[in-house]
Each structure stands twice: as C-alpha cells, then as structure tokens.
C-alpha positions as CSV (number, residue, x, y, z in Angstrom):
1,X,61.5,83.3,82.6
2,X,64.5,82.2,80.3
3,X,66.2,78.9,80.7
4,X,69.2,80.3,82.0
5,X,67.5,82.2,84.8
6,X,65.7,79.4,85.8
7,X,69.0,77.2,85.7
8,X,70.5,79.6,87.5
9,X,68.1,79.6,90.1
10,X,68.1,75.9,90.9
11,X,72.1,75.6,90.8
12,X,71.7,78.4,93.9
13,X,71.7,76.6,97.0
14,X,69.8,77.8,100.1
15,X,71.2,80.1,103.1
16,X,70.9,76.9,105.4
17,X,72.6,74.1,103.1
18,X,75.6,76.8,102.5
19,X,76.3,77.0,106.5
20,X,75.7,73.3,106.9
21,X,78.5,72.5,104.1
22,X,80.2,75.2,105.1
23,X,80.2,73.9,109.1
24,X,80.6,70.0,108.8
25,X,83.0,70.2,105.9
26,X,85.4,71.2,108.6
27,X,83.9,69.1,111.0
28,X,84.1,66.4,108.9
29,X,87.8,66.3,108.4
30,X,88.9,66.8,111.9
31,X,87.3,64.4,113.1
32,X,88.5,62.4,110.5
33,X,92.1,63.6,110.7
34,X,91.5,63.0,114.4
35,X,90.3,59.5,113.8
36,X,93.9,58.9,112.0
37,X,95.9,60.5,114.9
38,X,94.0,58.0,117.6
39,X,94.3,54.7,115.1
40,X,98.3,56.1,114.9
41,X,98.9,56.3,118.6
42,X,96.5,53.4,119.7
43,X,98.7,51.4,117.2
44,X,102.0,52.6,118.8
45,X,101.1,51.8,121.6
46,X,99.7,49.1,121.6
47,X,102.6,47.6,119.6
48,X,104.9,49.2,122.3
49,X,102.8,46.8,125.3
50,X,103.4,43.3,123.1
51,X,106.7,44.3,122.3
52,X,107.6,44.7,126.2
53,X,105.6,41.2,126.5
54,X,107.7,39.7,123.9
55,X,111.1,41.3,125.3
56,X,109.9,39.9,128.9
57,X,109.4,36.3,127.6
58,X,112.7,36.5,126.3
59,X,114.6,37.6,129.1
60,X,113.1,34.9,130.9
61,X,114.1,32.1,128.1
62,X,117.9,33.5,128.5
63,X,117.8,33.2,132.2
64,X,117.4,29.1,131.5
65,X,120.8,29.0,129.6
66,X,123.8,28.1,131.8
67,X,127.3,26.8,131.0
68,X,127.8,22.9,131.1
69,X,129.1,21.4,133.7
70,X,132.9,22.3,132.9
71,X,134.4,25.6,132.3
72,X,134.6,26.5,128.6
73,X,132.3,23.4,127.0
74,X,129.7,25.1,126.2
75,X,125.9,26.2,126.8
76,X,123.1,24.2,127.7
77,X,119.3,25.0,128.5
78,X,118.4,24.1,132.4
79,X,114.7,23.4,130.7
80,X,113.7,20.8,127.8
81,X,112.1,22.5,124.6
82,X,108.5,20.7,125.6
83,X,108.7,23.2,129.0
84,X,110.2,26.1,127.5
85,X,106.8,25.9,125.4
86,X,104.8,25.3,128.1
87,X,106.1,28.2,129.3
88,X,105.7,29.9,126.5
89,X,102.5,29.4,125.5
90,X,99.5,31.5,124.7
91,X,96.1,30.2,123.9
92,X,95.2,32.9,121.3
93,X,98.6,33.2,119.6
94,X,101.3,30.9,117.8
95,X,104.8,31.3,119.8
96,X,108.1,30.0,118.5
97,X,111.6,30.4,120.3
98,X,114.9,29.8,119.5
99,X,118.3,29.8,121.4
100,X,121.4,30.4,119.1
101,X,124.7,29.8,120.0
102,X,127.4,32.8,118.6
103,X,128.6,30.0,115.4
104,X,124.8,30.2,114.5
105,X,124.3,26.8,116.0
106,X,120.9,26.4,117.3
107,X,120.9,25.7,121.1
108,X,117.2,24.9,121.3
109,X,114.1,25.8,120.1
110,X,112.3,25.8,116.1
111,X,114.6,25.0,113.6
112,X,114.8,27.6,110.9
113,X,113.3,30.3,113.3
114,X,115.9,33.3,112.1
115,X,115.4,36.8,111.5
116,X,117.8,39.0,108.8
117,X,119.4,41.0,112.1
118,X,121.1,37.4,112.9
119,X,121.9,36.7,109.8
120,X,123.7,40.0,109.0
121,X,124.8,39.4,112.5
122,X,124.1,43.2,113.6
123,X,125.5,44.5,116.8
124,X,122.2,45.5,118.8
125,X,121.6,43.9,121.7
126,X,117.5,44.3,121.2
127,X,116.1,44.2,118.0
128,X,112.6,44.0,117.1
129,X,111.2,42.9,114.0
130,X,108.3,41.8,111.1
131,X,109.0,38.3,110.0
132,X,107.5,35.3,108.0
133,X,107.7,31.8,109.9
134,X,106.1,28.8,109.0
135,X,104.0,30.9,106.2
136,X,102.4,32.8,109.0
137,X,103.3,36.5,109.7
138,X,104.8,37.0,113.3
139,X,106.6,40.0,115.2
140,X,109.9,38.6,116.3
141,X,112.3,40.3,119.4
142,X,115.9,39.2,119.0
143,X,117.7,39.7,122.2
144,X,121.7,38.8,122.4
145,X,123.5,38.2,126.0
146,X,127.5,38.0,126.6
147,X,126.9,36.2,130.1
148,X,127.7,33.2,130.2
149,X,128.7,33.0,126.7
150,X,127.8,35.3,123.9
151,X,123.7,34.1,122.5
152,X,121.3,34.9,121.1
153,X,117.1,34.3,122.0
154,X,114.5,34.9,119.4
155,X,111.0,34.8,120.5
156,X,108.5,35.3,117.8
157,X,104.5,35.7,118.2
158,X,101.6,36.1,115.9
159,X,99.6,39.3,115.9
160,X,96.6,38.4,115.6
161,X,95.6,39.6,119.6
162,X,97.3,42.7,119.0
163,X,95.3,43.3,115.9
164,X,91.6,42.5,117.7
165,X,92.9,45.0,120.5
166,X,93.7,47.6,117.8
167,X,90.5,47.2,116.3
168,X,88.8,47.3,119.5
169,X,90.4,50.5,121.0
170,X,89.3,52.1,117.4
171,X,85.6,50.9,117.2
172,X,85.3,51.9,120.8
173,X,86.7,55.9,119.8
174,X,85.8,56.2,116.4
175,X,82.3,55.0,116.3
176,X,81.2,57.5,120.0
177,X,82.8,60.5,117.9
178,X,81.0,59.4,115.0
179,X,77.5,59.1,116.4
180,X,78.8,62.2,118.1
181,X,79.3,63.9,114.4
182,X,75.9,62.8,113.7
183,X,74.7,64.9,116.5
184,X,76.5,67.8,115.9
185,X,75.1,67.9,112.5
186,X,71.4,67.3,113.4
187,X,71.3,70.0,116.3
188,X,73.2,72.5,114.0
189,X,70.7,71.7,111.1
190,X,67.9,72.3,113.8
191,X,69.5,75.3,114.7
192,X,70.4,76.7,111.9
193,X,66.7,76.6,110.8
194,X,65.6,77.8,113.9
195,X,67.7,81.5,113.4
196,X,67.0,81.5,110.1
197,X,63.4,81.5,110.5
198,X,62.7,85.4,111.0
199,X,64.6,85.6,107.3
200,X,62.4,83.5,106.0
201,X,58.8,84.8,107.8
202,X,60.6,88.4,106.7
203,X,61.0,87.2,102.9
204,X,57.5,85.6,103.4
205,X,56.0,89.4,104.6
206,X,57.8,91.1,101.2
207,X,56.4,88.9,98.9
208,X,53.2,88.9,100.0
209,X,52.7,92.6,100.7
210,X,50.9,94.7,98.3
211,X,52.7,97.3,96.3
212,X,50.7,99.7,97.6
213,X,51.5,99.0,101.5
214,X,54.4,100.9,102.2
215,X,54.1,100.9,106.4
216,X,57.0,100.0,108.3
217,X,57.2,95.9,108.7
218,X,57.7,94.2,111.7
219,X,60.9,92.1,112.1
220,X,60.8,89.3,114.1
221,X,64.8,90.0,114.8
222,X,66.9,87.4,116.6
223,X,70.5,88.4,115.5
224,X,71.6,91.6,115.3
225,X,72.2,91.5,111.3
226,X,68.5,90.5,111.1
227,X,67.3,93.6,112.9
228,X,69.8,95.8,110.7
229,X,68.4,94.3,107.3
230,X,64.6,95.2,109.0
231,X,65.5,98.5,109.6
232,X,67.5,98.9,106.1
233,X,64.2,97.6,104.6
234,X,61.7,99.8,106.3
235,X,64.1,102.9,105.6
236,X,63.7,102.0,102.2
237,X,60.3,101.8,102.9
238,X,59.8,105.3,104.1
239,X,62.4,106.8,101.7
240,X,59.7,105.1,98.6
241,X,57.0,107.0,100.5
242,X,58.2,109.9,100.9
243,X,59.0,110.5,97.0
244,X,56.0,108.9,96.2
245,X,54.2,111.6,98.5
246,X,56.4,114.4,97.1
247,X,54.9,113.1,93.4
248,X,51.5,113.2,94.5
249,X,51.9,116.7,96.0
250,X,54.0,118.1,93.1
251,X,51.0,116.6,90.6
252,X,48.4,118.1,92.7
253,X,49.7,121.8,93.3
254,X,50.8,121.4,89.5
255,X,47.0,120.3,88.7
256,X,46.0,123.3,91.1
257,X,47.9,126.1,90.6
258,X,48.3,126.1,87.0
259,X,44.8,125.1,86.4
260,X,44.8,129.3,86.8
261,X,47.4,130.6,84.6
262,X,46.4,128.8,81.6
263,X,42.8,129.0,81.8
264,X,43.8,133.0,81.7
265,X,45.8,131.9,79.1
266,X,42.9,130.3,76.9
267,X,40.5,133.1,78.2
268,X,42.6,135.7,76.5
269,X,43.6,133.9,73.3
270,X,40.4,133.3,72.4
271,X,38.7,137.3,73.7
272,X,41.9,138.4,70.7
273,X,40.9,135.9,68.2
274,X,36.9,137.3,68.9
275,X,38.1,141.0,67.9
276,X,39.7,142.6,64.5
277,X,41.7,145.4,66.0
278,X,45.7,144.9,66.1
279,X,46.0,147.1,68.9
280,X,43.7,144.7,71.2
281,X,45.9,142.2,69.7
282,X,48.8,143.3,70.7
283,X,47.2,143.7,74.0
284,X,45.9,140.4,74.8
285,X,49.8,139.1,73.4
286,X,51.3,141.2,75.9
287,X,49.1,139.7,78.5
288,X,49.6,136.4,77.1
289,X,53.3,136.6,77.5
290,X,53.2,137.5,81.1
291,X,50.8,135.0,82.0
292,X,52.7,132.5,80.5
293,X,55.8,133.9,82.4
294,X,53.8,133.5,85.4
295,X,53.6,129.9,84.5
296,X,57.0,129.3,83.8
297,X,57.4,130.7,87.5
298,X,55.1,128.4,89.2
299,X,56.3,125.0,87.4
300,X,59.9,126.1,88.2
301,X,59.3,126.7,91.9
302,X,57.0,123.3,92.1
303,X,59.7,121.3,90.0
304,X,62.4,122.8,92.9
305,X,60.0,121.8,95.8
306,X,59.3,118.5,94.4
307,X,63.7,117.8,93.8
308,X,64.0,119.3,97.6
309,X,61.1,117.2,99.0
310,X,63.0,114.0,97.4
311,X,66.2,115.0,98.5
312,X,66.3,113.2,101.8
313,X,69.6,111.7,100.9
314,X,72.5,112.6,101.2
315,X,73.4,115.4,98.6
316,X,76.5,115.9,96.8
317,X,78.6,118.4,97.9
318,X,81.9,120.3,96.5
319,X,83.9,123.5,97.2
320,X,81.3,126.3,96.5
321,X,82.8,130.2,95.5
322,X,79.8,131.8,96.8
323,X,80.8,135.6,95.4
324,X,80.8,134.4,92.0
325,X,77.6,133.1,92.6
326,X,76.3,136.1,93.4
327,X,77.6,137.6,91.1
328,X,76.6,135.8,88.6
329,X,73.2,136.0,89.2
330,X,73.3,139.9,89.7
331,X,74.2,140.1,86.2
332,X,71.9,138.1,85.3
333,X,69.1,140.3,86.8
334,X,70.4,143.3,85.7
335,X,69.2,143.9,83.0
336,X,65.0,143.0,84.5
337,X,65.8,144.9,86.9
338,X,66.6,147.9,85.1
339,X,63.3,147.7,83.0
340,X,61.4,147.5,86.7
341,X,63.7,150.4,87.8
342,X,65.4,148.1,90.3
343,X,68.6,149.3,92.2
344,X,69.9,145.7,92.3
345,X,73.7,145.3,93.9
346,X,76.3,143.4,96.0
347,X,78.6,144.8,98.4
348,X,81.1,142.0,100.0
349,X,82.6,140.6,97.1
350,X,86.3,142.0,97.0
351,X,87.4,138.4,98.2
352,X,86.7,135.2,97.3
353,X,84.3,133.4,99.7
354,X,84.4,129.2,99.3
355,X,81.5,127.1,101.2
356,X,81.2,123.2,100.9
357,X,77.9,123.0,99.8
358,X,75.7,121.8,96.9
359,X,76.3,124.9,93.8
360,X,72.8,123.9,92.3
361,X,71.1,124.6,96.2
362,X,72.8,127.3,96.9
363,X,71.9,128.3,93.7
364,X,68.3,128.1,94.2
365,X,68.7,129.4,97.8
366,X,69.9,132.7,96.0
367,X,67.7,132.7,93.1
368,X,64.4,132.4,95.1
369,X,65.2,135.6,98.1
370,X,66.0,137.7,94.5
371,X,63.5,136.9,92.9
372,X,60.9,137.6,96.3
373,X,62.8,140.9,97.3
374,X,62.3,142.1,93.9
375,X,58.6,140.8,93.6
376,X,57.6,141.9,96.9
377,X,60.0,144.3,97.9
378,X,58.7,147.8,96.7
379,X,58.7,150.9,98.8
380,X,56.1,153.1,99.5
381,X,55.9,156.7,98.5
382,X,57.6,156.5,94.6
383,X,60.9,155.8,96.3
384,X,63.1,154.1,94.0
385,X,63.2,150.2,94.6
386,X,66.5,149.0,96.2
387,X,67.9,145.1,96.7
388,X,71.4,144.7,97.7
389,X,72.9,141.1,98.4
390,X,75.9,141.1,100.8
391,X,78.4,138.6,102.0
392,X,80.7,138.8,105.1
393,X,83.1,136.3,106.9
394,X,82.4,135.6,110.6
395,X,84.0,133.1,112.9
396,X,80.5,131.3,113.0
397,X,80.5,130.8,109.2
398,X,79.8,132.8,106.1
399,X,76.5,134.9,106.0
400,X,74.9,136.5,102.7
401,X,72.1,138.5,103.5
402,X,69.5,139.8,100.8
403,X,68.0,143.3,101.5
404,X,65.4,145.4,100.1
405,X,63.8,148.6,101.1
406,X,60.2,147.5,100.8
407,X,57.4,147.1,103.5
408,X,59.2,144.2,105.5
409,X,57.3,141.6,107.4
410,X,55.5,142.0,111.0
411,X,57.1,139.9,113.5
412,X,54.7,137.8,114.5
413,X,54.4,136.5,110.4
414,X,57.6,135.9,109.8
415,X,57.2,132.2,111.0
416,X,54.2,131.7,109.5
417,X,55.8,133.4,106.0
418,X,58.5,130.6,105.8
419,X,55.2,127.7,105.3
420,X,54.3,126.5,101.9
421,X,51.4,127.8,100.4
422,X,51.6,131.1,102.4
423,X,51.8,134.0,100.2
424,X,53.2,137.5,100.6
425,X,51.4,140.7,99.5
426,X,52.7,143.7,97.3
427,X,51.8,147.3,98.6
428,X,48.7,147.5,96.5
429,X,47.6,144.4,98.4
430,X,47.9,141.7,95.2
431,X,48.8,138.4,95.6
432,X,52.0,136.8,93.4
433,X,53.3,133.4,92.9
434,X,52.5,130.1,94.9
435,X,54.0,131.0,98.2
436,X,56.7,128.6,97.9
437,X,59.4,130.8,97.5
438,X,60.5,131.1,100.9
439,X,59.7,127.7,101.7
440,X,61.9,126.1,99.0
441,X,64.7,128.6,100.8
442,X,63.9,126.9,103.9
443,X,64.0,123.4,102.8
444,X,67.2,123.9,100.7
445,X,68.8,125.2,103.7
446,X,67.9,122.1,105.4
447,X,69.5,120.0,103.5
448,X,72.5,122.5,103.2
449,X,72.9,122.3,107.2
450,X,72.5,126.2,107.0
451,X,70.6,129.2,108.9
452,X,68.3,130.6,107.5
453,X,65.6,133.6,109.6
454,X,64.0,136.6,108.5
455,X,64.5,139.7,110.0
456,X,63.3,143.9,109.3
457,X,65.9,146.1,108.3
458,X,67.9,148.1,110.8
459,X,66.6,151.3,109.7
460,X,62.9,150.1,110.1
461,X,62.2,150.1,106.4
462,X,62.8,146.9,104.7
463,X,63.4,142.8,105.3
464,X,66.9,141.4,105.4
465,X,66.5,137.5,104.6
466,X,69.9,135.9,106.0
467,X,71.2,132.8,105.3
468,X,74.6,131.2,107.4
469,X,76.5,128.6,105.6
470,X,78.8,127.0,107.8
471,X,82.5,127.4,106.6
C-alpha cells in the first residue's frame, strides 16, 4: 500500500465521529448563543431592579427638601447629611447623595458628586448613568423636581452587588445547561454506537467471509437503510452466483459437447493423412468441414446461453424494426437454403413493424426458430421443404410466427421440447445440435417480456413456433 493511500486512510474519519461533530457542533453553539442571550437579559434586568432601587432612594431624599421658613428664601433639607446617610446606607455597597440647588449650588450631600447630564444641564427629569466618584466606578440616577423649587438629587451606588447577582444568576443557568451539553453528548455517543453496531458486525461478516461463500448474509438490521444495504449486498451476492454458475455450466457443456465434434475432427484428419488417394481426401475434407461447422454451431448456441443465463439485468432496449429484421436474415439464408432445396419466405412485411426490444435478442430469438425449422423441419414423402416467417399486428402486440411443413411436435412434448438439453429428431430419426435451440428462444423471450409457445400447424402438417412482442 502507497503512502498516499495509507494517508488517505487515516485523514478519513469514522461514521460515528462524523455524526458526533456533525450533532454537537450545532449543539455547541446554541447553547452557547443561548448562554449570551440569558447573560444579555439577566444583565438587563437585573440592572433594570437596582436602577428602580436607586430611583426609589432618590425620590425619598427629595421628599426631605422643603422651602425655608419664608416664602421665596430658599431650600433646606428637613434631615442633617449624618441621617440622610443613615438612611441611605447599604452594608455591601458605597452610596453617595447630593442635593443641588438650580444655580448648581450644592444643597447637601458629597461635594463634587456630579454627573455630565448636570453639567450640560439636560432637560430630563430621570437620567441614569455610569460615573467615576472618588476613583471608584458607581451607577448614578439624577432625578430633577420643580416643587418646591426647581432641584436636582443624585444618588450614586457601587455595583459591586449587582455584579455578584449577575454572576450568580449565570453560574446558576449556564453551568446546569452545560453539564446538561455534557449529557447530551455522552448519550448520543452511546447511541450513536449502539445503531451503528449492525454496520459494523455487517463490515465484520464481509471481511471475514471466504470468497468462495456466496450464501445470502444475515443483517442484523435496526434502521431501515441498514436492511436496504443487506439486501443490496445479498442481491449482489446472488447476481455473483448466478454468473459464476452460468460460467461453470457454459465450461462444462463446452468441455462436454464439443469433446465430440473435435474428436471426429482428429479421427478423420488423421484416417486421410493414413491413405494416398485424393479422392478419400477430398472426402474426409468434406467431412471435416461440416464437422467443424457443427462446432461452430454448438459454441455459438452455448456462448448465447451463457450471455442469456447472465443477463439477469436489466437489458438495454431501443426502437426495434422487426420486418427488416426478418428480412435481413431471409437473405441471409437464402442462398443455404437453396443448396438444401429450402422454400424459405416472409409474408407480412408490406409495413414497417417497430417493437421496443433488445435488436441483438430478438435477433437471436429469430436466428435460432430458422435455423431449427430448417434443421428439423423436413417433410415426409420427397415433398419439397417449406419455412415461411410471418408478422401481423394485433391489439395484444406484434406476433411473428415461424412455419415449416415438417413432422411437427406431439402435444404432450412440446413442454418438454422447450428444456435445455432436450433434442429434436429429424425424420430418419438422427439427432442434431445440443438441444438448446429452443431453450435459448425461451430464455431470450424472458428477458424480452415476450410469448413465446409451440403449436402444429393448422393443416395438421407442420409446427408454427410464435413469438408475441408486446407493442
């Protein structure tokens, strides 16, 4: 194994770490996108609550203020500074107050305790805000009042509660959904495993099967794409067997049946090459080339069983003219067939005929009822050989039928003429070919989705071999 490949191997991740990233990736950012909407609202809120406590403290500073004892002298605080911060006091944060008077005068309270909406003297009544006091950070609340006199109160605070409350309120979410992620992720990697077992007891199975073992396997199937890939594999399975079947029976009746013609073959070869007469010669040649003839036969019908035998899938198919077809194949038969003294014709073919089909079946379909009517299709009594091929049109499809005028076949063998290896006899009661003739017919219109039966001629004298293609 190269570098590369084995690089490549290791850089592959497995099935189960793909749909763990692939799940608590997304996991993993809601929750924490979620974390960072609850820290945004907590924090609103929160800030809203001690804002409304600031507000309320100084409300009730401004309710101390009153006018001085005469009309128009002024303001004065009902309360010394040492109560107002008694009042105002908190024993986890730093408050400061201060009571301005509209010149910017302070009234009471800590001395340089401002904020920039007073100085910019801005026109809001409440105004909260971030400021710096005494080098500590504080949120301030500036609250201006007409009545008695025009004021203003600003009550500042340190955050520092606010912040341990905010920091509470986010421990106490964030670290539950957390542990809660945690969870999540160890019950989907136990899960996860858990469905992806029967993959990996079915990888297990292939890899240690022999290459011989070609019986279906049994799927442990929990998901529905599980039990599809089992079934995909095991059709596979049986497809492999069945070609390797076909192979074994093609060598056999190959090893078989020609065993025959080329021992003749040899036999005659060498009875010529024992004699010195040209005319035996010329004999044993003749004999020769019809043996070998004989040969070519066989190895063509076994090489056509053996493609038919394979063909369990789906074949291709295209628009078929059927009479030129036939006719092509009369002509080329013509001129055999007028050596053997063969009336060989087609009646049918004024129009053209189309068929989806497979041309190279249909074809051999044609090729194989010619070649049997005019082996086995002689008349009795001298009577001049006769094989006519016919097509018609029909509302159930197109039929071509092939005729001859010979003996026909008894009912009750018909059937049993259509198996492979069963052969058919001439009139002198000889025995041709393989029997597979008719079979390969029969299997090619299989896999055509055609008829095809066997039937004696109307007149009595004769077989008529039909074949319905549908339309």
């Amino acid at each position: 194994m190269s570098d590369s490949t084995t690089f490549g191997q290791a850089a592959k991740s497995s099935l189960q770490y793909r749909l763990m990233r692939h799940v608590l990736w997304p996991l993993g950012m809601v929750w924490l996108l979620g974390t960072l909407l609850s820290a945004g609202i907590a924090n609103y809120f929160v800030q809203q609550a001690f804002d409304r406590s600031l507000l309320d403290d100084a409300y009730m500073v401004a309710s101390h203020v009153k006018l001085k004892g005469m009309p128009q002298s002024g303001l004065e605080v009902n309360m010394t500074s040492a109560e107002l911060n008694s009042l105002l006091f908190d024993q986890s944060e730093a408050v400061a107050f201060a009571l301005i008077n509209a010149d910017g005068s302070l009234l009471a309270g800590h001395p340089g305790l401002t904020t920039p909406s007073v100085s910019q003297r801005t026109g809001n009544l409440i105004e909260f805000e971030n400021i710096v006091f005494q080098g500590r950070n504080m949120r301030a609340v500036v609250l201006r009042q007409e009545r008695p006199e025009r004021f203003s109160v600003i009550v500042a605070q340190t955050a520092m509660s606010r912040t341990q409350l905010l920091e509470k309120l986010l421990a106490y979410s964030v670290i539950p959904e957390l542990l809660l992620l945690v969870m999540i992720g160890a019950w989907l990697r136990w899960v996860i495993a858990k469905d992806l077992q029967p993959l990996a007891e079915l990888m297990q199975v292939v890899q240690n099967r022999d290459g011989s073992d070609l019986s279906p396997m049994q799927v442990r199937a929990s998901t529905i794409d599980l039990e599809n890939l089992g079934n995909a594999v095991n059709a596979l399975l049986r497809r492999i067997e069945g070609g390797l079947n076909a192979q074994k029976e093609f060598t056999g009746n190959v090893a078989h049946e020609l065993r025959t013609p080329l021992a003749g073959i040899r036999a005659l070869a060498e009875y010529g090459l024992e004699s010195s007469q040209p005319a035996l010669w010329r004999s044993q040649l003749h004999q020769i080339r019809d043996s070998s003839i004989r040969a070519s036969h066989l190895t063509d019908q076994l090489l056509a069983l053996a493609i038919a035998d394979e063909a369990d899938m789906e074949k291709k198919t295209e628009l078929v003219q059927l009479d030129e077809v036939i006719t092509a194949a009369i002509l080329q038969r013509s001129a055999s067939a007028r050596d053997l003294h063969i009336d060989l014709g087609a009646v049918g073919m004024e129009q053209a005929c189309f068929i989806l089909a497979n041309k190279a079946l249909a074809e051999g379909i044609l090729n194989n009822l010619l070649d049997n009517a005019m082996r086995y299709g002689k008349p009795a009594g001298g009577q001049t050989q006769e094989v006519t091929v016919s097509l018609q049109t029909h509302t159930e499809g197109v039929e071509m039928v092939v005729l001859d005028n010979g003996p026909g076949i008894a009912a009750e063998d018909r059937e049993n003429i259509l198996k492979r290896g069963v052969q058919g006899a001439n009139r002198d009661g000889s025995n041709q070919g393989l029997g597979l003739g008719l079979s390969i017919v029969t299997r090619y219109a299989q896999l055509l989705g055609a008829k095809f039966w066997l039937q004696n001629a109307d007149h009595g004298t004769g077989l008529q071999a039909h074949v319905l293609f549908q339309r």
